[in-house]
VOBA-1610 file (N, C-alpha, C; in pm, whole numbers, padded with zeros to 5 digits, always signed):
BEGIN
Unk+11499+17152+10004Unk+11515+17032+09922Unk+11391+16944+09921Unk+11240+16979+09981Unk+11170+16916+10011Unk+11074+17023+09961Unk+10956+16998+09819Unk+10868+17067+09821Unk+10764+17003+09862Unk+10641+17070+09888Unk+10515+17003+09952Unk+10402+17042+09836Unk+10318+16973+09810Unk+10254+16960+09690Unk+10085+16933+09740Unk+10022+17068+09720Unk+09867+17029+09805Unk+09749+17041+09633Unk+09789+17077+09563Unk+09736+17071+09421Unk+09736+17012+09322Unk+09659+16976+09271Unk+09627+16881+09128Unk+09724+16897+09019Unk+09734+16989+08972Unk+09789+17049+08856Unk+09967+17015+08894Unk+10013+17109+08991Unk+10149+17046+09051Unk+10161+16862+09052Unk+10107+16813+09136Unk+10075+16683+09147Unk+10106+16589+09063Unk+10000+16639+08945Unk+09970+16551+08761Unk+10135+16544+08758Unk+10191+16700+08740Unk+10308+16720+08655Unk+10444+16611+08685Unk+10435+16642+08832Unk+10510+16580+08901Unk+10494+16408+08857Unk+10395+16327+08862Unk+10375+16170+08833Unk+10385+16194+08640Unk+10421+16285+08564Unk+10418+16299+08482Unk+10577+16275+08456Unk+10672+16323+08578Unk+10806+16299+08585Unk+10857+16166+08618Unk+10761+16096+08659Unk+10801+15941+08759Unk+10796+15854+08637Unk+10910+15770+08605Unk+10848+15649+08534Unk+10768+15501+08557Unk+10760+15504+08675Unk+10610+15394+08720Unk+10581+15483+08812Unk+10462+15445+08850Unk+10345+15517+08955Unk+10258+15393+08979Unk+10170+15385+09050Unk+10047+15332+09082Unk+09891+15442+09060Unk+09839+15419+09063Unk+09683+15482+09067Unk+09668+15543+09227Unk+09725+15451+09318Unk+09721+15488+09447Unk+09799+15589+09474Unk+09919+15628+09373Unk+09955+15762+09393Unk+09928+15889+09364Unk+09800+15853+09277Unk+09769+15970+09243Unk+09670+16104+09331Unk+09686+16190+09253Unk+09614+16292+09333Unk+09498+16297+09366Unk+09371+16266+09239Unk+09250+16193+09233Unk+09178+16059+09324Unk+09279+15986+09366Unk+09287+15919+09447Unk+09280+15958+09558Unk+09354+16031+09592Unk+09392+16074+09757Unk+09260+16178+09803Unk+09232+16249+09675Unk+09111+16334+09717Unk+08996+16247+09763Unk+08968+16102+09668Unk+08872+16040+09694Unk+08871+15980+09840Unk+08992+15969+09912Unk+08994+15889+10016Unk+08992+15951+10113Unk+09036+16085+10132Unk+09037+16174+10243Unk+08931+16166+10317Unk+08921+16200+10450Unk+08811+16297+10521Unk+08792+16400+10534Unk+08663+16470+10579Unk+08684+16617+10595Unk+08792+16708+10678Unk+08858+16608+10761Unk+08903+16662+10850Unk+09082+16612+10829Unk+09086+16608+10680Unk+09211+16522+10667Unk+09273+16687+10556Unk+09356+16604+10543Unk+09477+16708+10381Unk+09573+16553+10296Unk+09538+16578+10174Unk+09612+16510+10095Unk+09731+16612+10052Unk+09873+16568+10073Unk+09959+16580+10068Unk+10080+16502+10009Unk+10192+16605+09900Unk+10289+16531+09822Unk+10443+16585+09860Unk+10521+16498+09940Unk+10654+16563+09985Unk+10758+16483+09823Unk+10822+16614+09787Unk+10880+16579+09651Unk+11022+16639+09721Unk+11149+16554+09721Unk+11240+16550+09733Unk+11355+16510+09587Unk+11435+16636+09582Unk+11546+16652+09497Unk+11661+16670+09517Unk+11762+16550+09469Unk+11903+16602+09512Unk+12017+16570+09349Unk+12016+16661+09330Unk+12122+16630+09174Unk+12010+16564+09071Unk+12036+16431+09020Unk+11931+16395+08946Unk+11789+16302+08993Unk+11807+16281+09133Unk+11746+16222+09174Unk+11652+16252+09234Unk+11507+16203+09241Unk+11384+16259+09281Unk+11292+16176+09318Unk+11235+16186+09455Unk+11180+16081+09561Unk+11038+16168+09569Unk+10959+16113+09570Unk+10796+16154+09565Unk+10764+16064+09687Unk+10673+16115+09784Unk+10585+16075+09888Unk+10463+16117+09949Unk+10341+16027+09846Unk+10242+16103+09884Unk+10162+16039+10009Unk+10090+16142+10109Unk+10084+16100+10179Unk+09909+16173+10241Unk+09838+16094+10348Unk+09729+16192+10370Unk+09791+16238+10565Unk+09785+16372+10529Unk+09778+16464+10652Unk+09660+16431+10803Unk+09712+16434+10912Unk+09593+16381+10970Unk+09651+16478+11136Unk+09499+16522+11194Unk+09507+16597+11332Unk+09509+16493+11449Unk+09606+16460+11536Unk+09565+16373+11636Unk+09503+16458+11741Unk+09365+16336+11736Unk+09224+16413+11863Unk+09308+16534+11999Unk+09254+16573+11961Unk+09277+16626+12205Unk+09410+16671+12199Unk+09493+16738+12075Unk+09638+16722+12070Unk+09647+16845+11940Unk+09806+16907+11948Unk+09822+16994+11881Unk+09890+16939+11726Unk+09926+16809+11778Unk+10027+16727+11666Unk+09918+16680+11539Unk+10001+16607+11449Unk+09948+16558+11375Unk+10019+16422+11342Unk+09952+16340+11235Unk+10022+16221+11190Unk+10012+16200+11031Unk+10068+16100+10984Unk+10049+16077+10857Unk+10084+15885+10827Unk+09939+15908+10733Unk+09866+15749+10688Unk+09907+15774+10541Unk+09884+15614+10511Unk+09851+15625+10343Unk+09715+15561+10305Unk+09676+15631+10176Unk+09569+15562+10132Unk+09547+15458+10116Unk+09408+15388+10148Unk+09419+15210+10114Unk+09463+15200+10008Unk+09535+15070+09999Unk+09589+15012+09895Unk+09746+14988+09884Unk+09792+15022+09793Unk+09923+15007+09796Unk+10038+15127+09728Unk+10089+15198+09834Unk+10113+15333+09791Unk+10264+15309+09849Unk+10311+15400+09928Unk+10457+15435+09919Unk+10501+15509+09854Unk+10663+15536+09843Unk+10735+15640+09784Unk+10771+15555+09660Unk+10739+15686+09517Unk+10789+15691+09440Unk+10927+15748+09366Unk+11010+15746+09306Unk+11161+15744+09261Unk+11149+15794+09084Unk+11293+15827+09121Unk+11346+15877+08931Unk+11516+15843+08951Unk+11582+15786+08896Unk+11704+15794+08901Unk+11779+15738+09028Unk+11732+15636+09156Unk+11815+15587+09255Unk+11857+15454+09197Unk+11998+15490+09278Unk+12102+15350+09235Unk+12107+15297+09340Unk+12134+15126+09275Unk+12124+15007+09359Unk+12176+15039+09529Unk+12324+15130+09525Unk+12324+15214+09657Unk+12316+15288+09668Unk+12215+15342+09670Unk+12179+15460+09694Unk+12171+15497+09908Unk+12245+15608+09918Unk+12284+15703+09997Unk+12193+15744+10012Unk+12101+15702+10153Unk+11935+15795+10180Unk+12019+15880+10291Unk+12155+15899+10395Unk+12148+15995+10491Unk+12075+16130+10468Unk+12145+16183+10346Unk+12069+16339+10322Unk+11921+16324+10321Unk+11819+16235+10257Unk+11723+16241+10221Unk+11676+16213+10362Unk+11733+16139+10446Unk+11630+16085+10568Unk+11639+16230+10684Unk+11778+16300+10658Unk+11771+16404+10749Unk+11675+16511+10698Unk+11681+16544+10611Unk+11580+16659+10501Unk+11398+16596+10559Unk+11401+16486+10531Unk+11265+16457+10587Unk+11198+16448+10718Unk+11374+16414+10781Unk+11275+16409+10940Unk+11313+16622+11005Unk+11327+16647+10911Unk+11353+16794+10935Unk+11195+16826+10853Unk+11142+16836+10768Unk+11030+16823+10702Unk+10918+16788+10787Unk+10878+16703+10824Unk+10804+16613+10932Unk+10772+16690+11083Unk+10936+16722+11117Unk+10878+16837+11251Unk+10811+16915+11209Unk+10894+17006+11121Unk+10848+17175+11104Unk+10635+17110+11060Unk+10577+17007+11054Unk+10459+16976+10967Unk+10429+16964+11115Unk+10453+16914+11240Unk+10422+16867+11381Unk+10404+16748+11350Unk+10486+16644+11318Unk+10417+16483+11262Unk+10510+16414+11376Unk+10382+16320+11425Unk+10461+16249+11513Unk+10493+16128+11472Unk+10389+16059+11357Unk+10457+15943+11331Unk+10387+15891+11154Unk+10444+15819+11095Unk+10422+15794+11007Unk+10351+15645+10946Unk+10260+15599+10860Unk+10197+15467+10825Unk+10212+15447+10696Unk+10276+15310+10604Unk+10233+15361+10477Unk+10239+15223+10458Unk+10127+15223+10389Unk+10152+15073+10343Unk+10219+15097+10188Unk+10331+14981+10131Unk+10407+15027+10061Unk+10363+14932+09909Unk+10396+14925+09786Unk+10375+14832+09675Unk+10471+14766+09566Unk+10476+14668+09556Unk+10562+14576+09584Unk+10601+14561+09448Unk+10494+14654+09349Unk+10519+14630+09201Unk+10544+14750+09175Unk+10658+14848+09253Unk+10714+15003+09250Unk+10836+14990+09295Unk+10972+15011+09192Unk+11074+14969+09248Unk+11128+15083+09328Unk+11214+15044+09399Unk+11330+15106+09495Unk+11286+15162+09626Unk+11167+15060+09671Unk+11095+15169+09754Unk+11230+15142+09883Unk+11228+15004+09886Unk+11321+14957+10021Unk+11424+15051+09983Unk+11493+15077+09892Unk+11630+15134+09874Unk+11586+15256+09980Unk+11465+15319+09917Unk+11458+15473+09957Unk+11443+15480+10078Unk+11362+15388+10148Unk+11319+15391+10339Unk+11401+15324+10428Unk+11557+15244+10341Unk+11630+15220+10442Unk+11632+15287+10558Unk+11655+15181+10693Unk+11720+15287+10800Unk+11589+15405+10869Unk+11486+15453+10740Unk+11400+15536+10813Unk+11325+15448+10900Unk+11296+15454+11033Unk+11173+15369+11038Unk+11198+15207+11080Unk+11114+15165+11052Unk+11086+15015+11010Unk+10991+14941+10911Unk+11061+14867+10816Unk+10915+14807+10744Unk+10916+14654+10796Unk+10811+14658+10803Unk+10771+14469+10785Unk+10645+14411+10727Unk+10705+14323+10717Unk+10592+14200+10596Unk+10495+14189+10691Unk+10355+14199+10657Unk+10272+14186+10701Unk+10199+14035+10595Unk+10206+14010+10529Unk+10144+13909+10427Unk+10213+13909+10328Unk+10139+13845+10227Unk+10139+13852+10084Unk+09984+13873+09998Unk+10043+13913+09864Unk+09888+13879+09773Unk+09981+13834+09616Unk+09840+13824+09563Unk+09836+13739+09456Unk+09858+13850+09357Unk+09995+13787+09243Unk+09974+13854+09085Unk+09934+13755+08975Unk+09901+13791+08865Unk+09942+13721+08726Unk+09988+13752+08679Unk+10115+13694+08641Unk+10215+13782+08550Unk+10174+13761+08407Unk+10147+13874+08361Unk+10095+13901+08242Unk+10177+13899+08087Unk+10329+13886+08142Unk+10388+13873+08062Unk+10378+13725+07988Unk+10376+13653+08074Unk+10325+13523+07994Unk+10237+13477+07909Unk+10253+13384+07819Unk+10139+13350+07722Unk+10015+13342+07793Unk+09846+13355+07745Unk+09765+13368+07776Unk+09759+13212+07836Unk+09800+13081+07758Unk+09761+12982+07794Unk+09848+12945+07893Unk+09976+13016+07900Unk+10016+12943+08000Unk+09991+13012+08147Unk+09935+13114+08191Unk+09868+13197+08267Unk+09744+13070+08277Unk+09689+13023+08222Unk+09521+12980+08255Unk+09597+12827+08285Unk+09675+12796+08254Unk+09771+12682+08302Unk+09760+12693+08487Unk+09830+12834+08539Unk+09825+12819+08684Unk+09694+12849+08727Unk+09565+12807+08720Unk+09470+12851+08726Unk+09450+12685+08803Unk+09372+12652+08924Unk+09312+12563+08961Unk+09200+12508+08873Unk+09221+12379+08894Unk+09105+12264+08788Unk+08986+12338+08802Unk+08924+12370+08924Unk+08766+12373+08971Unk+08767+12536+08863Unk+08813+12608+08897Unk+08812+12759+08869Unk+08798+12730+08731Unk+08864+12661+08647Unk+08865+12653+08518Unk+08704+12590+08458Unk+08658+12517+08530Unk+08507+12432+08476Unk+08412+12560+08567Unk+08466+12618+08630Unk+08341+12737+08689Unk+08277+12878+08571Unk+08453+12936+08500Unk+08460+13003+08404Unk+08432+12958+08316Unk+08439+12815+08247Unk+08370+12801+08083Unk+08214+12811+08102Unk+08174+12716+08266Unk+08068+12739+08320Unk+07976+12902+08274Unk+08064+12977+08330Unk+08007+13119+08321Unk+08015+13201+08174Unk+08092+13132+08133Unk+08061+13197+07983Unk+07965+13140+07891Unk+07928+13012+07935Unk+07801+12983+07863Unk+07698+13022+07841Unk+07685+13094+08030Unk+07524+13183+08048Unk+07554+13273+08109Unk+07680+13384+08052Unk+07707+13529+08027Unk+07753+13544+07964Unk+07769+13731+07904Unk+07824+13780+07816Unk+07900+13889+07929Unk+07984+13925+07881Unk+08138+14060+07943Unk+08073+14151+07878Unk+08109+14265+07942Unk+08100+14404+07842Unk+08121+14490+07950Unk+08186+14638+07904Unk+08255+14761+07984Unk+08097+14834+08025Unk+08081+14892+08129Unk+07986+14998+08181Unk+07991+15126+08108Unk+07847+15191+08025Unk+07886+15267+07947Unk+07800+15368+07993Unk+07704+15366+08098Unk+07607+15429+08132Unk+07603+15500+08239Unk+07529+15609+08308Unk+07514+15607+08456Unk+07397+15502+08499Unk+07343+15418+08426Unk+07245+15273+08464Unk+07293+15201+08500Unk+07404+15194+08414Unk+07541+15075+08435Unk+07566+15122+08574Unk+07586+15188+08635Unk+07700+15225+08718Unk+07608+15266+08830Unk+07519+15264+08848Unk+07399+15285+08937Unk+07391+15081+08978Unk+07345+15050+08853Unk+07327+14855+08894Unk+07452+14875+09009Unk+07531+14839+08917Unk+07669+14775+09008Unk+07669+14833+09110Unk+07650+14965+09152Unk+07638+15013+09324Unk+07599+14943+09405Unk+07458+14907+09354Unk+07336+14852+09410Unk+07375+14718+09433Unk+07433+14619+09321Unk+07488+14499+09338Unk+07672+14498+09459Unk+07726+14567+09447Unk+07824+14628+09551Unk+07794+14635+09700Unk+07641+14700+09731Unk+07611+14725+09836Unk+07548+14592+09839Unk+07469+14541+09792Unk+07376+14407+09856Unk+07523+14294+09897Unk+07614+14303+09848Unk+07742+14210+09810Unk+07826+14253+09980Unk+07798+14376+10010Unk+07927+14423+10133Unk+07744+14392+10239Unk+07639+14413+10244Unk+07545+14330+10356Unk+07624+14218+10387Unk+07608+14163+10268Unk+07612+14001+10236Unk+07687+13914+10356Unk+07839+13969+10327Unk+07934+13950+10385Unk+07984+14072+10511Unk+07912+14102+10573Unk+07880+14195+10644Unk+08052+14243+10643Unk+08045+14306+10620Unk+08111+14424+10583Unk+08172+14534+10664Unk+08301+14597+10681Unk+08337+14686+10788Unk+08261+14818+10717Unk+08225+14949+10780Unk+08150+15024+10728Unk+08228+15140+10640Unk+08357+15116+10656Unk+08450+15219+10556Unk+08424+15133+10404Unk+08396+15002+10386Unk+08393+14943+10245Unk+08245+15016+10166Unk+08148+15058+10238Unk+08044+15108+10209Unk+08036+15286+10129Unk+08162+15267+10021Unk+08191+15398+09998Unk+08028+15488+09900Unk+08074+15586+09904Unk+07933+15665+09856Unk+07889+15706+09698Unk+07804+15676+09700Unk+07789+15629+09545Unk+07862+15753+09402Unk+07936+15884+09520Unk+08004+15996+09489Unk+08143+15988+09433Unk+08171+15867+09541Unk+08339+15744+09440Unk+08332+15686+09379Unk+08185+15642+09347Unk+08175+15555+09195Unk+08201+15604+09094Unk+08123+15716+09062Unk+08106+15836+08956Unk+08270+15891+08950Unk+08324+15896+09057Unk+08440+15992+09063Unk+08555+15915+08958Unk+08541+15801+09011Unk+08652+15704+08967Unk+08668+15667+08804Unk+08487+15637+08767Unk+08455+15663+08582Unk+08522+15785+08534Unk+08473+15946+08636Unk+08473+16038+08556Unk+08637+16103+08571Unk+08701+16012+08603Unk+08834+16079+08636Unk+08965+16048+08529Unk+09001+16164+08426Unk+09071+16164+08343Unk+09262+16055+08402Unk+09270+16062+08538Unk+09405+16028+08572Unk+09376+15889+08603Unk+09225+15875+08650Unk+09209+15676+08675Unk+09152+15606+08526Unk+09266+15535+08497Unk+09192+15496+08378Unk+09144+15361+08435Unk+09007+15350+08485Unk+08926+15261+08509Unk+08828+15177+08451Unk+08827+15037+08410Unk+08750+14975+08370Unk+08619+14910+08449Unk+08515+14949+08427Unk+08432+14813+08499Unk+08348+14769+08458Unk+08412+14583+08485Unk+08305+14470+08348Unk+08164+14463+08397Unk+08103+14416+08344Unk+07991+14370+08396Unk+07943+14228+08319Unk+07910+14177+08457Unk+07817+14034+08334Unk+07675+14029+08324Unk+07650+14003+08196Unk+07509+13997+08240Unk+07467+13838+08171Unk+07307+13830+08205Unk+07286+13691+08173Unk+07272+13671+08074Unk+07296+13561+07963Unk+07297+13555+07826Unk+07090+13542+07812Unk+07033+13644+07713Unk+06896+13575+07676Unk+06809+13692+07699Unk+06829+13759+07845Unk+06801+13838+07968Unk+06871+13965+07938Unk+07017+13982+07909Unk+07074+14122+07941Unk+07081+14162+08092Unk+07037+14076+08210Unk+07052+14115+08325Unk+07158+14181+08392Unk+07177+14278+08401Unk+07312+14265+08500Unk+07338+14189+08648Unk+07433+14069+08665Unk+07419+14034+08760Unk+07537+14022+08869Unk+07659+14068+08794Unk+07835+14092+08864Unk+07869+14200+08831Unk+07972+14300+08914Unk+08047+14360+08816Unk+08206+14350+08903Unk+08279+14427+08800Unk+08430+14415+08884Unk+08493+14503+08813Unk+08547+14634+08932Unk+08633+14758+08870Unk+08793+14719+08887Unk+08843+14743+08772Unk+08962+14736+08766Unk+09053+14872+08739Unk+09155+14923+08774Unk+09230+15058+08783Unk+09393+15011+08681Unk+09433+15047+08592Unk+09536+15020+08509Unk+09599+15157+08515Unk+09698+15142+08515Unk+09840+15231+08568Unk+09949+15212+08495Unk+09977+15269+08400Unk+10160+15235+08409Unk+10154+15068+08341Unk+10283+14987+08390Unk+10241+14837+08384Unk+10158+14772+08483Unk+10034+14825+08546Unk+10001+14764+08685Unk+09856+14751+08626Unk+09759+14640+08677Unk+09661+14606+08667Unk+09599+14601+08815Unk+09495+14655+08916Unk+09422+14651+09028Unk+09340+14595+08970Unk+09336+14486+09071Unk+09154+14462+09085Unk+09112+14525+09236Unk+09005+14609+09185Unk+08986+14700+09331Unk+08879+14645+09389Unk+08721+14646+09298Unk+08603+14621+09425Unk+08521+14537+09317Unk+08443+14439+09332Unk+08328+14384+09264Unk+08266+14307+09374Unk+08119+14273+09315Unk+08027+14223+09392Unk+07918+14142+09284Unk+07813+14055+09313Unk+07751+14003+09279Unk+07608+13979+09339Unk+07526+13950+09270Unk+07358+13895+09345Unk+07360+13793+09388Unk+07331+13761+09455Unk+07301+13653+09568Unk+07245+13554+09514Unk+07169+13574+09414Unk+07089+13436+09359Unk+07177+13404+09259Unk+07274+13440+09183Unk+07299+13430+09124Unk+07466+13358+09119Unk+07492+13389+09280Unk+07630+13290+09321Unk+07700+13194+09269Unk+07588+13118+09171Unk+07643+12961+09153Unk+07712+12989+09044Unk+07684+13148+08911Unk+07724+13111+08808Unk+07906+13143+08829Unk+07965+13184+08934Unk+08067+13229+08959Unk+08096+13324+08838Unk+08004+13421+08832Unk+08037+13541+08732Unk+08141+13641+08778Unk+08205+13712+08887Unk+08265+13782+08950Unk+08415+13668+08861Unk+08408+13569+08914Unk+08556+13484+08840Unk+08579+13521+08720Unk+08457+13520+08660Unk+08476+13533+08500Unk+08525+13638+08492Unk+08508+13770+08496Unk+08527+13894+08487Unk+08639+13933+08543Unk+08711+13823+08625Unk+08886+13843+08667Unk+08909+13782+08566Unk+08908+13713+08516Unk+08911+13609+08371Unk+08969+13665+08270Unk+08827+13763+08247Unk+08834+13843+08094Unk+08914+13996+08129Unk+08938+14028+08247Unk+09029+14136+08282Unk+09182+14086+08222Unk+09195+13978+08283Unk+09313+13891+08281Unk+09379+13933+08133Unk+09256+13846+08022Unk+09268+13828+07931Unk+09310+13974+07833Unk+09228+14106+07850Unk+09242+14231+07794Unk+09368+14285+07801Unk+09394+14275+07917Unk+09513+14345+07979Unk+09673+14291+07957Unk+09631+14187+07897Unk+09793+14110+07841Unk+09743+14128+07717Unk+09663+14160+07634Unk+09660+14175+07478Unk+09700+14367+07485Unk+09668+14425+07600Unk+09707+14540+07601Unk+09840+14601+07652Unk+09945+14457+07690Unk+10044+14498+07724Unk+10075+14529+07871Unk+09995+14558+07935Unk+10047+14526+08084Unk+10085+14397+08156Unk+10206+14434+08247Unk+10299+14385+08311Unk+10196+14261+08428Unk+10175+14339+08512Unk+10136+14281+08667Unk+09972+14318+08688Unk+09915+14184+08716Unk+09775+14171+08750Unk+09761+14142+08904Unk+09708+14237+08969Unk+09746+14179+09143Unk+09587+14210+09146Unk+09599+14071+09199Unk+09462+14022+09286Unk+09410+14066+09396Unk+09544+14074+09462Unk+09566+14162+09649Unk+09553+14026+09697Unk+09551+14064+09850Unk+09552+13941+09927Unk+09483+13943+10042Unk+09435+13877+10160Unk+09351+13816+10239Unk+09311+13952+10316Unk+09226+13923+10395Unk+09148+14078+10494Unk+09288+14074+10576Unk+09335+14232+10568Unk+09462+14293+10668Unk+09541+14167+10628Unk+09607+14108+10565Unk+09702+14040+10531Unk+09711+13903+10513Unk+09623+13855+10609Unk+09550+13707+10641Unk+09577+13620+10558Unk+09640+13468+10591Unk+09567+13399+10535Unk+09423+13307+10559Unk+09342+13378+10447Unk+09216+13339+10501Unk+09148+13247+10338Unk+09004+13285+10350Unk+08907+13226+10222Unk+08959+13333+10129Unk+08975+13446+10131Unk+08980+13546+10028Unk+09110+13545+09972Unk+09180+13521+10019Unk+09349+13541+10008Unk+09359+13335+09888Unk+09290+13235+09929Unk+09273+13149+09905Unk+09182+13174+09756Unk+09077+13255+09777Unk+09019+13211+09632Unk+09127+13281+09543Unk+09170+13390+09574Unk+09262+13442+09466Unk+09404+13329+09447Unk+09426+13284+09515Unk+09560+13179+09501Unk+09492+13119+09382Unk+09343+13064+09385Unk+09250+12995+09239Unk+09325+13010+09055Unk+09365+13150+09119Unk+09357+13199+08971Unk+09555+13228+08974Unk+09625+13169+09045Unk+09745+13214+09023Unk+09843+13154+09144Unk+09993+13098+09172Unk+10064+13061+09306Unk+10147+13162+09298Unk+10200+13282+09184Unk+10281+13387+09254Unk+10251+13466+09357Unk+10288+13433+09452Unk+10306+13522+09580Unk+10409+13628+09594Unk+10335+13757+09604Unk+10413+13870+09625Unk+10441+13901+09776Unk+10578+13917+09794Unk+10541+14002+09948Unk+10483+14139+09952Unk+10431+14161+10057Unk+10336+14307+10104Unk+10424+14378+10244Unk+10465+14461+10191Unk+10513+14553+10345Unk+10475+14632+10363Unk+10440+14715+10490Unk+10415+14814+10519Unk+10536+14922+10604Unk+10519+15060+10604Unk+10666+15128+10684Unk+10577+15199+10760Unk+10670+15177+10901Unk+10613+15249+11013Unk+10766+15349+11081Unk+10724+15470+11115Unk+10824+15520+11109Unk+10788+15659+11239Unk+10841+15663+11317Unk+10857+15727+11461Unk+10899+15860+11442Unk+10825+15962+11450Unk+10925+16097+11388Unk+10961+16142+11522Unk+10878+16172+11619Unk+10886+16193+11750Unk+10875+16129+11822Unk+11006+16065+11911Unk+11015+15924+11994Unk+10916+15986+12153Unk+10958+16108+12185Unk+10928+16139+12305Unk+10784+16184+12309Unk+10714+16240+12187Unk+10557+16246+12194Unk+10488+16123+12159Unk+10560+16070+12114Unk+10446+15895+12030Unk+10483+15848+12192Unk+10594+15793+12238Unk+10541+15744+12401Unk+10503+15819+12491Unk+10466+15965+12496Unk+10358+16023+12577Unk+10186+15977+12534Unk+10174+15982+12417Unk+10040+15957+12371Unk+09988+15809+12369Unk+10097+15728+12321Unk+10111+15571+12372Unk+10033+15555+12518Unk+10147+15613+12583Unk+10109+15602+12749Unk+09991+15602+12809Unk+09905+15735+12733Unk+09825+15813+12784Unk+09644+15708+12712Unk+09691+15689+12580Unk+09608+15534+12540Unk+09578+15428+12600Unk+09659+15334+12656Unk+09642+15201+12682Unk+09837+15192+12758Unk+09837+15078+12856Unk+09936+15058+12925Unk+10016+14931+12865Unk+09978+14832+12785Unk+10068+14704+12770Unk+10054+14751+12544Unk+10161+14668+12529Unk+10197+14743+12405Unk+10118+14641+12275Unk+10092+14701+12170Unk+09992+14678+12087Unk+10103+14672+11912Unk+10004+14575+11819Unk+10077+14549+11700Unk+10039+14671+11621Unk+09899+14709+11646Unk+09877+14819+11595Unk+09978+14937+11575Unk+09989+15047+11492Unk+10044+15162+11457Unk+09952+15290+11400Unk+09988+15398+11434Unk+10023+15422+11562Unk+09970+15373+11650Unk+10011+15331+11761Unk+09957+15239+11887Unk+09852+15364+11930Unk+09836+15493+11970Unk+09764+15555+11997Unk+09658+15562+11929Unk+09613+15551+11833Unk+09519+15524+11724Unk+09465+15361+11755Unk+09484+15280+11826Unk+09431+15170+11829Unk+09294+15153+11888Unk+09225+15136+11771Unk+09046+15122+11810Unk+09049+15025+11949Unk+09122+14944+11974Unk+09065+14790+12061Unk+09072+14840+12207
//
């Protein structure tokens, strides 16, 4: 009752069956995020009309015969076709934690998304989820003006600001898309940066050239000049709008061009009919400056959960043990860098 899905083609078909998805579920995705030493993996569960998708990345724990399973950054979880408001997970949770051994998985991570329904229905009972934060949407369904309505005073005189002395426009080049690297990387120095944000200029290209990410990325440049001096990639899905990565030049800070270009995303993407614009929210959940500038542009607060889920009680507290002695927020606790 549980197929396992290690191919593209299977994969497509399958999110071809789902009626919402995210970008983060896709297959293209998961390839991009892997390591060498990882497996992207899709557990597709069927019972009568109902059909539970869980993609997930495969992982070897060090010094050990077991394995575990993460999800890709961002906001992923299990996807659905057909579950009702009560929906009956016993069969599905026994089928999976029967699934999970026969794989050697000792424990499970996923951070889950909050604009994908039924996920809670589906992980009742498995596990545990909890709120770790929130982040920011715009609901796009609303009139344009009344969207720039929840927009803070300052943010609003920064953006007319920036449209005076820029122009928007989509990346059409590999020049285009070479700048913005370059402006990306000077942007993650800047703010010194953990070294996984420093992705390789091999996911830039991947993400343009990928028929399943339909990816936009603006760029501003200076009005007079043509400079490029911001850019900001956005990932559209289904009804879902990401804002994933942008960066800016340093000298160029004051024109708050990076704002603008959430601005004019804003703006495209409700003339194109999508639902939900998520901003995301603070570093690991935080409320911090980042989680704050995005509040700028919006006060809906989404909750964010993540599911953590124990497949093997008696190997996760051998390996626990064998880690560190007093107990940690981290998950898997054995995996804890500190």
């Amino acid at each position: 009752m549980i197929q396992i899905i290690r191919n593209k083609k299977e994969w497509d078909s399958f999110l071809d069956s789902i009626v919402n998805y995210d970008f983060y579920h896709t297959y293209d995705y998961h390839e991009l995020s892997i390591k060498d030493d990882e497996e992207s993996l899709l557990l597709v569960y069927t019972e009568n009309d109902i059909i539970i998708g869980l993609p997930f990345i495969l992982r070897q724990i060090p010094n050990t015969n077991y394995k575990d399973i993460t999800s890709v950054y961002g906001y992923a979880g299990p996807i659905s076709k057909n579950i009702p408001e009560n929906f009956d997970n016993q069969k599905f949770t026994q089928v999976l934690s029967a699934c999970l051994h026969d794989l050697n998985v000792v424990s499970v991570f996923s951070r889950l998304n909050p604009f994908v329904e039924k996920q809670h229905q589906v992980l009742k009972n498995i596990g545990k989820t909890k709120h770790v934060g929130s982040i920011v949407n715009i609901d796009l369904t609303k009139p344009l003006d009344l969207q720039r309505q929840g927009y803070q005073r300052r943010i609003k005189t920064q953006i007319n600001k920036s449209r005076r002395l820029c122009n928007v426009r989509k990346a059409t080049s590999k020049e285009d898309l070479l700048e913005f690297i370059k402006i990306y990387y000077e942007n993650m120095d800047r703010v010194e940066a953990r070294s996984s944000y420093y992705f390789k200029q091999d996911y830039f290209f991947k993400f343009l050239e990928s028929k399943t990410l339909q990816t936009d990325l603006l760029l501003a440049t200076l009005d007079g000049t043509d400079q490029i001096i911001a850019g900001a990639m956005f990932i559209k899905t289904n009804n879902i709008v990401q804002y994933h990565i942008s960066g800016c030049l340093e000298e160029h800070l004051d024109i708050a061009s990076v704002k603008l270009l959430i601005d004019e995303m804003r703006i495209l993407a409700t003339q194109e009919g999508y639902k939900y614009f998520n901003l995301g929210g603070g570093y690991g959940g935080q409320n911090d400056s980042l989680l704050r500038f995005k509040l700028s542009f919006s006060k809906q607060l989404v909750d964010f959960h993540v599911w953590n889920y124990v497949v093997n009680e008696n190997l996760y507290a051998e390996l626990t043990t064998s880690k560190k002695e007093k107990h940690s927020d981290y998950f898997p606790e054995y995996r804890d860098p500190n």
